[in-house]
Wavefront OBJ file of the C-alpha trace (Angstrom):
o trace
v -6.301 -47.640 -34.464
v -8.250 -47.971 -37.875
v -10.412 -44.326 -36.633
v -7.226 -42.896 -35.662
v -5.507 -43.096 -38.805
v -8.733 -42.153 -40.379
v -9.096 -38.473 -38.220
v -5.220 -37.847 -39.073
v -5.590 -38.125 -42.654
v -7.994 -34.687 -42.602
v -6.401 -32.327 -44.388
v -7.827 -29.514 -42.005
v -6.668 -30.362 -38.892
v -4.446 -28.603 -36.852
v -4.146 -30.393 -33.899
v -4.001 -33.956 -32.403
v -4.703 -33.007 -28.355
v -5.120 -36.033 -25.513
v -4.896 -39.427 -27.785
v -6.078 -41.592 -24.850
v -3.846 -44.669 -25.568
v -2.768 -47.477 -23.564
v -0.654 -49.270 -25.660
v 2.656 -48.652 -27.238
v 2.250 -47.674 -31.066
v 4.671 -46.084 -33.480
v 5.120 -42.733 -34.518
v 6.374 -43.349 -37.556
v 3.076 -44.971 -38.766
v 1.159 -41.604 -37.114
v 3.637 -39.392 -38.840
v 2.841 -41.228 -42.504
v -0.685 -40.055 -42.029
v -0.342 -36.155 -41.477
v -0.711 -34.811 -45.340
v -0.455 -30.758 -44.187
v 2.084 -29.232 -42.139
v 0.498 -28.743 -38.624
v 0.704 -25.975 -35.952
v 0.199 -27.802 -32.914
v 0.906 -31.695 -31.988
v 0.027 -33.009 -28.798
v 1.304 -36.347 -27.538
v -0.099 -37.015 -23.944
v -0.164 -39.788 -21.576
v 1.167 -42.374 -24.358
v 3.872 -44.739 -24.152
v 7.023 -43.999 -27.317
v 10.261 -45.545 -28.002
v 13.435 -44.076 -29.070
v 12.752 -44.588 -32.405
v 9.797 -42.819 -32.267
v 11.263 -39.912 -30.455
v 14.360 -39.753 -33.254
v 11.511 -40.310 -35.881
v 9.606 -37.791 -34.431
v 12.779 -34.937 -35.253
v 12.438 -35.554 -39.023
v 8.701 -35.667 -39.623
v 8.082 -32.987 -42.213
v 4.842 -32.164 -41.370
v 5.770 -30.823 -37.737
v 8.513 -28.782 -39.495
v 6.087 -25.518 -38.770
v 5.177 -26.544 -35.301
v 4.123 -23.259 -33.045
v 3.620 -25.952 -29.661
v 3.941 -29.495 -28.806
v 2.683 -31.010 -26.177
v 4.328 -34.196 -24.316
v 2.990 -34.541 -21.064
v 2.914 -37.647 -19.324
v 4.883 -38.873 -22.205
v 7.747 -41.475 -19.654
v 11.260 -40.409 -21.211
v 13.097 -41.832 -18.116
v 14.642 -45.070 -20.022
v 15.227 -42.659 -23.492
v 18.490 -41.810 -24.404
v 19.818 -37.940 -23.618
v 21.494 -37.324 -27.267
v 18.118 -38.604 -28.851
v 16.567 -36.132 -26.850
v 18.598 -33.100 -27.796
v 18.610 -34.383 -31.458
v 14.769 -34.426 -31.720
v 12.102 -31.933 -32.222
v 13.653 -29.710 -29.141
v 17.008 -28.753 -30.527
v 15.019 -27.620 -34.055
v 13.287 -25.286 -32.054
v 16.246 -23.704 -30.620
v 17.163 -23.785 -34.291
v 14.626 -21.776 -34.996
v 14.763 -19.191 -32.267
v 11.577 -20.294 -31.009
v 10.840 -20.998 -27.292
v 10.200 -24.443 -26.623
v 7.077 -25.219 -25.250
v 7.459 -25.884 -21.198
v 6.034 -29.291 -20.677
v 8.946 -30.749 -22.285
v 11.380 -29.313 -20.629
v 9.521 -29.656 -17.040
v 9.144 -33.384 -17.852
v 12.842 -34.184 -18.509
v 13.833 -32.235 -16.093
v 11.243 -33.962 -13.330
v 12.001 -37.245 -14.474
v 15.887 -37.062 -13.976
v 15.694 -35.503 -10.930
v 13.371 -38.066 -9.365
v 16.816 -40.214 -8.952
v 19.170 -37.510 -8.019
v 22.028 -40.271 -9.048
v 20.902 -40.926 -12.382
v 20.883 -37.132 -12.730
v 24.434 -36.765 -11.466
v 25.255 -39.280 -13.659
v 23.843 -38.197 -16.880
v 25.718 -34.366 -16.415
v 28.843 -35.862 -18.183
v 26.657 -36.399 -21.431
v 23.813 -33.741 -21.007
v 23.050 -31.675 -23.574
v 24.036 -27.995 -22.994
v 20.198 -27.154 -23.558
v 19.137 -28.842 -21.040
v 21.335 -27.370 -18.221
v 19.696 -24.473 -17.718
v 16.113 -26.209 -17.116
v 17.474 -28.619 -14.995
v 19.502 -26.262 -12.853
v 16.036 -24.626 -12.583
v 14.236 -27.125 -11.322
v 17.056 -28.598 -8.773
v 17.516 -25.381 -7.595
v 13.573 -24.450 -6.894
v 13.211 -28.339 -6.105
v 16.224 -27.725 -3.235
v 18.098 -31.011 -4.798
v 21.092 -29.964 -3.172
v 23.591 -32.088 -4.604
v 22.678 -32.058 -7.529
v 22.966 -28.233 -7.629
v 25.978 -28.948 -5.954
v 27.258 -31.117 -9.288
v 25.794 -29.050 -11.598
v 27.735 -26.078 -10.550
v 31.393 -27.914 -11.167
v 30.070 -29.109 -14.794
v 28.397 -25.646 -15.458
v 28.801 -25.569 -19.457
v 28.859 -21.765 -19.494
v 31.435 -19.523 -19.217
v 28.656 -17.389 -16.333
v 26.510 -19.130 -14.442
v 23.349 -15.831 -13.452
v 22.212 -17.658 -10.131
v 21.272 -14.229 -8.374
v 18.514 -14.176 -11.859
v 16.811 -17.070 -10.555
v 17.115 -16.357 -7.083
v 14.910 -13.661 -8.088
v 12.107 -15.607 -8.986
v 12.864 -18.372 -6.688
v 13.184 -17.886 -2.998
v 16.707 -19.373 -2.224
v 16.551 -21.530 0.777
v 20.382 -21.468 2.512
v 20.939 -24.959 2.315
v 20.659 -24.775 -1.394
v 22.354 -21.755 -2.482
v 25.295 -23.318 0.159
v 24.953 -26.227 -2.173
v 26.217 -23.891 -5.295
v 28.461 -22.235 -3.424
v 29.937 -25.701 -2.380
v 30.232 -26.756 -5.568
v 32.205 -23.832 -6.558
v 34.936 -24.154 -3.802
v 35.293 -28.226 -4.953
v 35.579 -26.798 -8.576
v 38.367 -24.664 -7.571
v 39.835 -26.547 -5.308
v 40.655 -29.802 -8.104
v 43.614 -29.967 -10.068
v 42.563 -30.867 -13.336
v 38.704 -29.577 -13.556
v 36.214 -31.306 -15.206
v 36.538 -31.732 -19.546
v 33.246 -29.693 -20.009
v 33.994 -26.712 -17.412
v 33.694 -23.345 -18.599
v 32.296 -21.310 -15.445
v 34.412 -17.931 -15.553
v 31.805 -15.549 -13.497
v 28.961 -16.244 -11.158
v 26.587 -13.892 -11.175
v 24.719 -13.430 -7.249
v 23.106 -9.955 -8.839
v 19.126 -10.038 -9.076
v 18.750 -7.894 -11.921
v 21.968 -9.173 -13.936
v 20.762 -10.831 -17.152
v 17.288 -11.167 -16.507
v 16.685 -13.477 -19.593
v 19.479 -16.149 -19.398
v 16.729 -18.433 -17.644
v 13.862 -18.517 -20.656
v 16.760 -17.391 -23.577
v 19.098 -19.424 -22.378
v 19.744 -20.886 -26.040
v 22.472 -18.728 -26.631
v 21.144 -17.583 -29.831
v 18.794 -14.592 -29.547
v 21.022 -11.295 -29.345
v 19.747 -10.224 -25.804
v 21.868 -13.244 -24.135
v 25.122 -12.194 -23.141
v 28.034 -13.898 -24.624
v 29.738 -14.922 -21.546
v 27.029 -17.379 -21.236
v 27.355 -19.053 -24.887
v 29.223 -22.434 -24.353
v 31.884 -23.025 -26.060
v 32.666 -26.795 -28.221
v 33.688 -28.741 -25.683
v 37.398 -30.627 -26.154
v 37.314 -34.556 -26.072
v 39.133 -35.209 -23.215
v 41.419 -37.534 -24.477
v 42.866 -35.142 -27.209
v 42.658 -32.198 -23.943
v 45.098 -34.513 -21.832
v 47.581 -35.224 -25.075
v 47.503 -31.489 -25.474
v 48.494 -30.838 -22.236
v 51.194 -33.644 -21.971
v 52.892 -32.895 -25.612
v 53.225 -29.272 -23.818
v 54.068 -30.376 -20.807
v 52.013 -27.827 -18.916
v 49.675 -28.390 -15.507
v 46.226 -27.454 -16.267
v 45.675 -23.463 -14.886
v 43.727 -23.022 -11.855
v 42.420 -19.410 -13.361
v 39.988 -17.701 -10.338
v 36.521 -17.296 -11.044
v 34.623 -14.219 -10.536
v 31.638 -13.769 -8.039
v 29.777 -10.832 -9.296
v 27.458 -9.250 -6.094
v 26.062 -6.348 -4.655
v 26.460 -5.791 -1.326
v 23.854 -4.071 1.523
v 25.753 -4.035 4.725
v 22.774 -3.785 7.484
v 23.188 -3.794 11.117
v 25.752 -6.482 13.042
v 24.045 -9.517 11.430
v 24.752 -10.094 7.787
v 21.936 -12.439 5.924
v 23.266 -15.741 6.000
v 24.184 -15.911 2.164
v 26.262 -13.480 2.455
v 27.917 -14.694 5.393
v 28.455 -17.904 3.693
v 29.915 -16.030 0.923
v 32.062 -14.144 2.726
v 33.394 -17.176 4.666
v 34.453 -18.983 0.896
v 35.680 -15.875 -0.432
v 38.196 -15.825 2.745
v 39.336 -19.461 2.403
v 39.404 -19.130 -1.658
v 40.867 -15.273 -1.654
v 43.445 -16.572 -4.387
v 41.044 -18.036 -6.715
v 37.790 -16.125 -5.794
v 37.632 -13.112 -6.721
v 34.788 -11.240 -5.204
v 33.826 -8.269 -6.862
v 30.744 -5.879 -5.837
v 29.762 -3.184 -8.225
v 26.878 -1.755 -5.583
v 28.042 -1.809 -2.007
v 25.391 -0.129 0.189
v 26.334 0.565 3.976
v 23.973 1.205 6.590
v 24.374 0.816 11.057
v 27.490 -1.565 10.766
v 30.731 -1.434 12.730
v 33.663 0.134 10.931
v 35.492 -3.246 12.003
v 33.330 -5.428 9.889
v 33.180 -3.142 7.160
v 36.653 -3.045 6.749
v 37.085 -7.178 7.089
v 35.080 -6.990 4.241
v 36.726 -5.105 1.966
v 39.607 -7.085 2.342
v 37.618 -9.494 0.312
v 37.079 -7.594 -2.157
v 37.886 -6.181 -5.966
v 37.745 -2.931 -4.262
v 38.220 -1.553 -7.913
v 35.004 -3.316 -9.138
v 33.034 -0.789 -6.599
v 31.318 1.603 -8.789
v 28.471 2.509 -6.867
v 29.130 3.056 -2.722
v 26.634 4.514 -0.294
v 27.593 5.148 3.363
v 24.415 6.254 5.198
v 26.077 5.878 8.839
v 25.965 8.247 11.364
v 29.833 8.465 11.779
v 32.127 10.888 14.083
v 35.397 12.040 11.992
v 37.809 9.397 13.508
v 35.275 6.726 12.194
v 34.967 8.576 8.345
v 38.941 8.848 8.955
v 39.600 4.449 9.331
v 37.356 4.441 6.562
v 38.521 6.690 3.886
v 41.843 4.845 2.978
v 39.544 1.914 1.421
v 37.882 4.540 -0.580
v 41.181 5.768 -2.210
v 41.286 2.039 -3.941
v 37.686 2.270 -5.272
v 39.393 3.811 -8.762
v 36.478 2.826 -11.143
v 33.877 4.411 -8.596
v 30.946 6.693 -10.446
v 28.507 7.040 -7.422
v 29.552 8.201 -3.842
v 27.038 8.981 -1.283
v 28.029 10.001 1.894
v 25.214 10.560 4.628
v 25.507 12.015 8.668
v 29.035 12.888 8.914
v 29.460 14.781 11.958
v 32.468 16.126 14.387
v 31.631 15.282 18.029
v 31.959 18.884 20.240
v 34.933 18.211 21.322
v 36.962 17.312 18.185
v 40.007 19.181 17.864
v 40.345 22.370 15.286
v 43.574 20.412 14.186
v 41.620 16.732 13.972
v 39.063 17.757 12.197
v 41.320 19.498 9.585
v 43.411 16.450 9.204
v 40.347 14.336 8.330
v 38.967 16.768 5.427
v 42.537 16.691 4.091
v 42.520 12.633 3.940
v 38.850 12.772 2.569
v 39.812 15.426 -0.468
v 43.403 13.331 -0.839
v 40.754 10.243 -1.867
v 38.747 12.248 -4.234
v 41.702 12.575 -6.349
v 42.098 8.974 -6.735
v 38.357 8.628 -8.351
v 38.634 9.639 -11.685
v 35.409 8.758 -13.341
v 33.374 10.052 -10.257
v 30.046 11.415 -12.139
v 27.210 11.305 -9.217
v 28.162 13.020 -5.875
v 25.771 13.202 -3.105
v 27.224 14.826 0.254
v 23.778 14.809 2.979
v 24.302 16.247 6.399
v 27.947 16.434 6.409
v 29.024 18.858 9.255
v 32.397 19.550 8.472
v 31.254 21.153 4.934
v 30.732 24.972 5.843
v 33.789 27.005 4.502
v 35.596 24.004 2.881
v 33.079 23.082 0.433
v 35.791 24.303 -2.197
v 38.393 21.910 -0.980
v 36.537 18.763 -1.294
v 35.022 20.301 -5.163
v 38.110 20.972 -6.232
v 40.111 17.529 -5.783
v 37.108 16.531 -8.433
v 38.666 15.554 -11.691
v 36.347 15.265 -13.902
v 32.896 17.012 -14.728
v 29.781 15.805 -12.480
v 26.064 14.890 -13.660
v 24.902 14.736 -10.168
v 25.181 16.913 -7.437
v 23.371 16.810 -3.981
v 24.362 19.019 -1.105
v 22.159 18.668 1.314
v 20.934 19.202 4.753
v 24.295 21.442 5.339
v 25.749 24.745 6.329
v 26.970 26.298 3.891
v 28.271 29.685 4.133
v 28.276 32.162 0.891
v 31.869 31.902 -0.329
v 30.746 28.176 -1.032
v 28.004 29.131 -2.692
v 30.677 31.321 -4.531
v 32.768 28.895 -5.196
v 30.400 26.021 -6.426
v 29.057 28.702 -9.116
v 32.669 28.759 -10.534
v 34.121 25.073 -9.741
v 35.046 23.503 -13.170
v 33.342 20.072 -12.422
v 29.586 21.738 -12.313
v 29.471 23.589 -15.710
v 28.009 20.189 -17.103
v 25.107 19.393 -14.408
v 22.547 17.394 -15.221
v 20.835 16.837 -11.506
v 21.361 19.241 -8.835
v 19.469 19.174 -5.666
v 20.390 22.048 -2.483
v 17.325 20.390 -0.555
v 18.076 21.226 2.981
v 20.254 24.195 2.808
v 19.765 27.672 4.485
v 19.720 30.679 1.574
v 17.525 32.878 3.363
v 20.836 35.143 4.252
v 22.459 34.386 1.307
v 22.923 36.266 -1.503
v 21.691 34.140 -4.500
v 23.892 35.776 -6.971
v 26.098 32.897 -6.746
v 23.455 30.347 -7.603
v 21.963 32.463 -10.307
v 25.807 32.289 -12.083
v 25.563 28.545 -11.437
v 21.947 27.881 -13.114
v 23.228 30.116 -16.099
v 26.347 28.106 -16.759
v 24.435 25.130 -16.537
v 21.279 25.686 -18.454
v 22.386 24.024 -21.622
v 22.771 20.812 -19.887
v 20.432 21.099 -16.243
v 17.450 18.723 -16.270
v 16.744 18.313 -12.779
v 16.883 20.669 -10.169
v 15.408 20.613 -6.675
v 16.150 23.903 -3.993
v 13.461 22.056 -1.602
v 13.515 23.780 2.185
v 16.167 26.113 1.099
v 13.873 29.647 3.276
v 13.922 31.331 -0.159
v 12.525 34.357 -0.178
v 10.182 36.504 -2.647
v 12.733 38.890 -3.660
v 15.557 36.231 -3.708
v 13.432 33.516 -6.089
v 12.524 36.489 -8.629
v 16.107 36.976 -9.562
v 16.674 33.536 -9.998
v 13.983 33.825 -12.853
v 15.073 34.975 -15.796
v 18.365 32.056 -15.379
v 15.800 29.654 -15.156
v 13.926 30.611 -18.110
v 17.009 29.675 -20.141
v 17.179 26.774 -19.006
v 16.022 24.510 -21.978
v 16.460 20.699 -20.772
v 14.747 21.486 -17.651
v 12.413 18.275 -17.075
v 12.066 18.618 -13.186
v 11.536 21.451 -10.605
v 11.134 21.151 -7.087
v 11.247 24.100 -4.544
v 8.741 23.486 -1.943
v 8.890 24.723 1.403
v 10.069 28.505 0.291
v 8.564 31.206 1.204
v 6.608 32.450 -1.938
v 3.494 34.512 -2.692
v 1.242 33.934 -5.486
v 2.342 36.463 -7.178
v 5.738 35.505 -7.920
v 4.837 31.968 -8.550
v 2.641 33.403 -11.621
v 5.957 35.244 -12.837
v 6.968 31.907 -12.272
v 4.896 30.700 -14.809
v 5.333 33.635 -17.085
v 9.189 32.952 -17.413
v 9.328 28.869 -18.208
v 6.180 29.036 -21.068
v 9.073 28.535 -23.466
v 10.423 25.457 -21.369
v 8.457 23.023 -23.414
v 10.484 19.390 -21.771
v 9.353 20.840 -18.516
v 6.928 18.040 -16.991
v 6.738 18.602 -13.300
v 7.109 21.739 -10.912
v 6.206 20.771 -7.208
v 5.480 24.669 -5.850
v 5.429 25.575 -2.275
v 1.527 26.440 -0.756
v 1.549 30.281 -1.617
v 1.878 32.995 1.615
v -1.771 33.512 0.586
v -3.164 30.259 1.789
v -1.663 30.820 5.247
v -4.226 31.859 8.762
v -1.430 32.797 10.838
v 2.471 33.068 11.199
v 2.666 29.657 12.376
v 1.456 27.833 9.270
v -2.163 26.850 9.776
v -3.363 26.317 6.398
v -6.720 27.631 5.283
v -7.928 25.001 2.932
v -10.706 27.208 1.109
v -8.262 29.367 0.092
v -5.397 26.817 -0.922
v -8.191 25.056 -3.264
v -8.873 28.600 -4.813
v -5.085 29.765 -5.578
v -5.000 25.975 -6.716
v -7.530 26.237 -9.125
v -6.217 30.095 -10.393
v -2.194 28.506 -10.954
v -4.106 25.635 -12.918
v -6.469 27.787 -15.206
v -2.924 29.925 -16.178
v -1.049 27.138 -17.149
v -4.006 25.918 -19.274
v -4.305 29.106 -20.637
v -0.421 29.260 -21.718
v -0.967 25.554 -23.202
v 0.644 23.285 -20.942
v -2.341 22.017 -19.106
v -0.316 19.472 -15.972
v -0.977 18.660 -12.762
v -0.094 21.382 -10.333
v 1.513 20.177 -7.309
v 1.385 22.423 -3.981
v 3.369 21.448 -0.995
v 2.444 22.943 2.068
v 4.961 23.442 5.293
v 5.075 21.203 7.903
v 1.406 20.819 10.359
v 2.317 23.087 13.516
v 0.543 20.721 15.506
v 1.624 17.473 14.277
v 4.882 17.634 11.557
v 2.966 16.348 8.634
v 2.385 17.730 5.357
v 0.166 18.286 3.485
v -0.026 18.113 -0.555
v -2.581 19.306 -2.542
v -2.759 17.988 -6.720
v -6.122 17.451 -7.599
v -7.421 17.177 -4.571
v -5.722 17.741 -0.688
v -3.846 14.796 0.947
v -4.627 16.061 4.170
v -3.162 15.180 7.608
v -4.947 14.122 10.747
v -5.308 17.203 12.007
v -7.481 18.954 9.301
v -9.589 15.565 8.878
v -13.200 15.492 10.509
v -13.825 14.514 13.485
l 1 2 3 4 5 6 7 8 9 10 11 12 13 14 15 16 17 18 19 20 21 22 23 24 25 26 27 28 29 30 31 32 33 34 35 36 37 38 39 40 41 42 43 44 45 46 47 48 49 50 51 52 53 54 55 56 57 58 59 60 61 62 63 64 65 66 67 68 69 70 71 72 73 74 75 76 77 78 79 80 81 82 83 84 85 86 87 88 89 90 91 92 93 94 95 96 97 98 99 100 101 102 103 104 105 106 107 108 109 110 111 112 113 114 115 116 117 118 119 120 121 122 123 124 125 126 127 128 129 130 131 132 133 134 135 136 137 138 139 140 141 142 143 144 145 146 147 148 149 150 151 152 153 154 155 156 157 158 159 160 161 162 163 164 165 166 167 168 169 170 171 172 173 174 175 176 177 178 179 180 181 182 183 184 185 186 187 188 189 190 191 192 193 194 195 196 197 198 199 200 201 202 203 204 205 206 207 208 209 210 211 212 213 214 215 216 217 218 219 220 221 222 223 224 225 226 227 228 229 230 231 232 233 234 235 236 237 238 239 240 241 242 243 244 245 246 247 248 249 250 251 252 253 254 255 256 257 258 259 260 261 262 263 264 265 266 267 268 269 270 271 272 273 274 275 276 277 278 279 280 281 282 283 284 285 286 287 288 289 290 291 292 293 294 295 296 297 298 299 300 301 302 303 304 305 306 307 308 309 310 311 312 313 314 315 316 317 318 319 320 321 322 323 324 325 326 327 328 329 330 331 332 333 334 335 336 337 338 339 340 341 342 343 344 345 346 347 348 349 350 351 352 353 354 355 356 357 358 359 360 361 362 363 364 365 366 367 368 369 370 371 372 373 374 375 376 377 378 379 380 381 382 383 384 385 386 387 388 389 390 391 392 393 394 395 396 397 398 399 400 401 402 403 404 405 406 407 408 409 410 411 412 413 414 415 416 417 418 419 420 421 422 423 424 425 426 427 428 429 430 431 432 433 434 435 436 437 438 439 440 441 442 443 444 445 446 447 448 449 450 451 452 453 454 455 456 457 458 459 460 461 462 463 464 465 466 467 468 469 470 471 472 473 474 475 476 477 478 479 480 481 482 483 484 485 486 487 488 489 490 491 492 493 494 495 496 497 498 499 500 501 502 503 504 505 506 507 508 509 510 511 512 513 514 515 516 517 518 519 520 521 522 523 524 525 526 527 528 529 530 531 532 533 534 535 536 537 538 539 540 541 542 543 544 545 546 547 548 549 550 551 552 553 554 555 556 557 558 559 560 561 562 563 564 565 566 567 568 569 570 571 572 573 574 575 576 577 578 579 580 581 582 583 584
């Protein structure tokens, strides 16, 4: 002991790593010895008492620790409180993280005896909760998730956060989910309960689980706890007002992918508490996602649901109109939506003039009930051509986003959408998909100039534009002066144009991409067969001009599809070619 003391009393030291001792000494005596402040303290594989441990939170020269080190330190028999009071609760203090060992070691050595673990909730530090919940959860300790849940000292508990970076095995996230529906389903709920909101969304407060002080700014307040009441003084509260404790309904925050006729088996299990709870669950979904799923499910469902909490929906179903027409009273409730995606709408041959008139009129009816709608995207939607103005103008207030896309569309739409009220603010618009090549692009030329104070992104992909069509869309694109994006591949365009092209955005200087369509030029025959030679060539001409009007980018060709085999080929700095043009 006589060398230890010796090697602590060095005024240069700055850290005391792997003391191999076998016997139980005292802190105190070590903590005498330090003269300077140090920056890192190791205590491993030693035996310490709990006055060592509450001796060990005042010692000034570990005020200015960076890391500490306890492994294999035994804190099974030490008190909680002395725990929280030592060392660990001055670095939350101090906003620093505390180092990991610590909190891996309490946390392994309570869980060890799930009882004692239960057990010691009632007096746990609130520090601590978030670490142990950690390691029960990743450790599948089911009941004690299951208990942890119903004493849950914050008002949010982020479980979808760690599910993220732990796998959740069903039996365990059934465990939190049970402890939820015995939390709602007491009387009186535990003293220490603050749970308001759990959180099932992955990318929802992403640093509760390593901030999870409370103090740094980034950690949302719902998940500060508040001073708990004794619950003595709680019960004579209650009594002198002679009031039953509230049963308030907690919120389950989730987003939803509805995939095929089997639901994962979370969600299932979700579903099936949300049904027997409905009155004090609340389940609330701000992404709901719908893919291949019977209208019948979808629609039980939504019964459980906030339906107002939906602010992003995507349907991407292949649906008939009578289908789209059981849906769409559901999507009259959605009032807070801001993102609506509807995909492969279609009216079956036989459909009715009359039947198919009565379902646009219930779809443009719903649109008036979504006020803050900002992001439409309509994608092969049958019905569209010649009522594209009655679904725009139910739209009450101005979109960001517009896709139309793989539709007919006939040119008094294209008439109308240049002069519809909700588009003179555009941000994105993409017409990937439609057929201009007997349109008049007047109408789209008035639309670009209205928005070209505002238009960022703007994609006319596969639209069969033509030479003298794209030339007078030029000189509205050249006033376009957010313009970040351009995309209009698969047009038919010579080289020549595409260098007026050039010629009419050098004064767009946040323009960053332009994916152009493979020239005419680089084309054997009618039916598309490239001729690579000559694509590399008008490739290398399009890149010398933009270096030459100083903004040298990557230049982006997009050829039509193979004749042979569909693909396509894309040509930057050098060809992504497709089977067929590979050697043999």
């Amino acid at each position: 002991m006589q060398s230890i003391w010796r090697i602590l009393k060095m005024d240069k030291l700055d850290s005391v790593q792997d003391p191999v001792v076998n016997w139980t000494w005292k802190l105190v005596t070590l903590g005498r010895c330090l003269k300077a402040p140090r920056e890192t303290l190791w205590i491993t594989n030693c035996l310490i008492s709990e006055s060592d441990l509450t001796y060990l939170s005042q010692c000034p020269s570990i005020s200015l620790l960076n890391d500490l080190g306890l492994s294999g330190v035994n804190l099974n028999s030490l008190s909680l409180e002395l725990l929280q009071d030592s060392f660990l609760s001055r670095f939350f203090r101090m906003g620093v993280q505390a180092p990991p060992r610590l909190l891996e070691l309490a946390s392994q050595s309570l869980l060890q005896d799930e009882a004692l673990a239960i057990a010691a909730l009632e007096e746990l530090p609130v520090e601590l909760f978030p670490p142990l919940f950690t390691a029960a959860f990743a450790g599948r300790h089911t009941h004690t998730v299951k208990a942890m849940v119903q004493a849950w000292p914050f008002a949010c508990l982020p479980l979808g956060a760690l599910m993220k970076d732990h796998q959740p095995h069903l039996e365990t996230f059934q465990a939190a989910l049970d402890g939820l529906d015995l939390l709602l389903a007491q009387e009186v709920r535990p003293r220490r309960w603050k749970l308001q909101v759990l959180d099932l969304r992955r990318n929802a407060h992403q640093d509760f689980w390593t901030s999870w002080s409370g103090i740094k700014a980034s950690v949302c307040s719902l998940l500060e706890p508040e001073p708990a009441q004794p619950m003595q003084k709680m019960h004579r509260v209650e009594a002198q007002a002679g009031l039953k404790p509230a049963r308030a309904p907690v919120e389950v925050l989730v987003d939803l992918c509805l995939k095929e006729d089997t639901l994962d088996e979370t969600i299932s299990y979700l579903l099936k508490k949300a049904k027997q709870r409905r009155s004090l669950l609340n389940l609330r979904c701000q992404k709901l996602r719908i893919f291949t799923i019977p209208v019948e499910s979808i629609r039980r469902i939504l019964k459980l649901m906030q339906l107002d909490s939906i602010q992003d929906l995507e349907v991407n179903c292949t649906w008939n109109l009578a289908t789209l027409a059981s849906f769409l009273p559901h999507l009259g409730w959605m009032g807070n939506l801001r993102r609506l995606l509807l995909s492969h709408i279609h009216v079956l041959p036989r459909t009715a003039p009359i039947q198919e008139e009565h379902c646009v009129a219930q779809l443009t009816a719903q649109f008036l009930n979504l006020p803050h709608l900002q992001e439409l995207y309509l994608d092969s939607i049958s019905f569209l051509k010649g009522r594209l103005h009655r679904v725009l103008r139910c739209l009450k207030t101005p979109l960001e986003t517009l896709w139309i896309t793989n539709c007919q569309i006939s040119e008094s739409d294209l008439r109308y959408l240049s002069q519809c009220p909700s588009v003179g603010l555009l941000k994105h618009l993409c017409l990937s998909g439609l057929n201009l090549t007997n349109l008049s692009l007047e109408p789209l030329q008035v639309l670009i100039e209205r928005t070209s104070a505002t238009l960022q992104d703007l994609d006319l992909d596969e639209c069969g534009i033509m030479d003298s069509q794209f030339s007078a869309l030029l000189p509205s694109l050249s006033r376009c002066s957010q313009l970040t994006t351009f995309s209009f591949c698969g047009n038919h365009i010579s080289m020549a144009v595409l260098e007026s092209l050039l010629d009419h955005t050098v004064g767009l200087s946040k323009l960053s991409l332009v994916l152009y369509p493979a020239p005419l030029e680089s084309y054997e025959d009618v039916r598309g067969t490239l001729h690579l030679g000559l694509l590399a060539q008008l490739h290398a001409r399009l890149k010398r001009l933009l270096c030459a009007s100083g903004r040298a980018s990557t230049v982006w060709f997009k050829a039509n599809p193979c004749p042979h085999c569909g693909d396509q080929i894309v040509y930057s700095t050098e060809p992504i070619l497709c089977p067929c043009y590979m050697p043999t």
